[in-house]
N, C-alpha and C positions, 0 to 999 in steps of 0.2 A: 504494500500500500504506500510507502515511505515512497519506495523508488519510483510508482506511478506518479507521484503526484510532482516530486523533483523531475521529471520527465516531461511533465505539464508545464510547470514553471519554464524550464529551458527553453522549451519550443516556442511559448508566448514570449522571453524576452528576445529570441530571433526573429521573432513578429514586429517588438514593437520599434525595429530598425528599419523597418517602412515607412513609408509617410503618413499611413492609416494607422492613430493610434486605437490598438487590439484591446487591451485589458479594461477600460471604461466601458467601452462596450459589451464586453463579456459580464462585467461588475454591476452593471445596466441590466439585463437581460435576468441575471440572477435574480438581482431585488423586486424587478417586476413579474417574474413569472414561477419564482422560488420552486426549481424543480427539486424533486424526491431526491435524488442522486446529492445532490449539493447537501439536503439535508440529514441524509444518512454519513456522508462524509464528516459533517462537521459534528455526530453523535462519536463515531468512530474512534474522531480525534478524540475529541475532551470526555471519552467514556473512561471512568475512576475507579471502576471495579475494583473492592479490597481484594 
C-alpha cells in the first residue's frame, strides 16, 4: 500500500512539470465527488488498531 501510493505521488509530480497544473484538480475532484476508494484509503492510513 506504502509503495502504491509513493508510486502515485511520483507520477503526479512528473505531471505537474506540465503546464497543466494536475494535483488541484485531482484535490478538486476529490472534495467534490468524495469517492469510496479515497475514503477507504484514508481509514487505512490513520487505522490504530491496538
Amino acid at each position: 500500500m506504502r509503495t502504491l501510493c509513493l508510486f502515485i505521488l511520483v507520477f503526479i509530480s512528473i505531471l505537474e512539470i506540465s503546464p497543466i497544473p494536475i494535483t488541484p484538480l485531482i484535490l478538486i475532484w476529490i472534495v467534490l465527488f468524495r469517492p469510496p476508494w479515497f475514503y477507504n484509503l484514508i481509514i487505512k492510513i490513520y487505522d490504530k488498531q491496538p
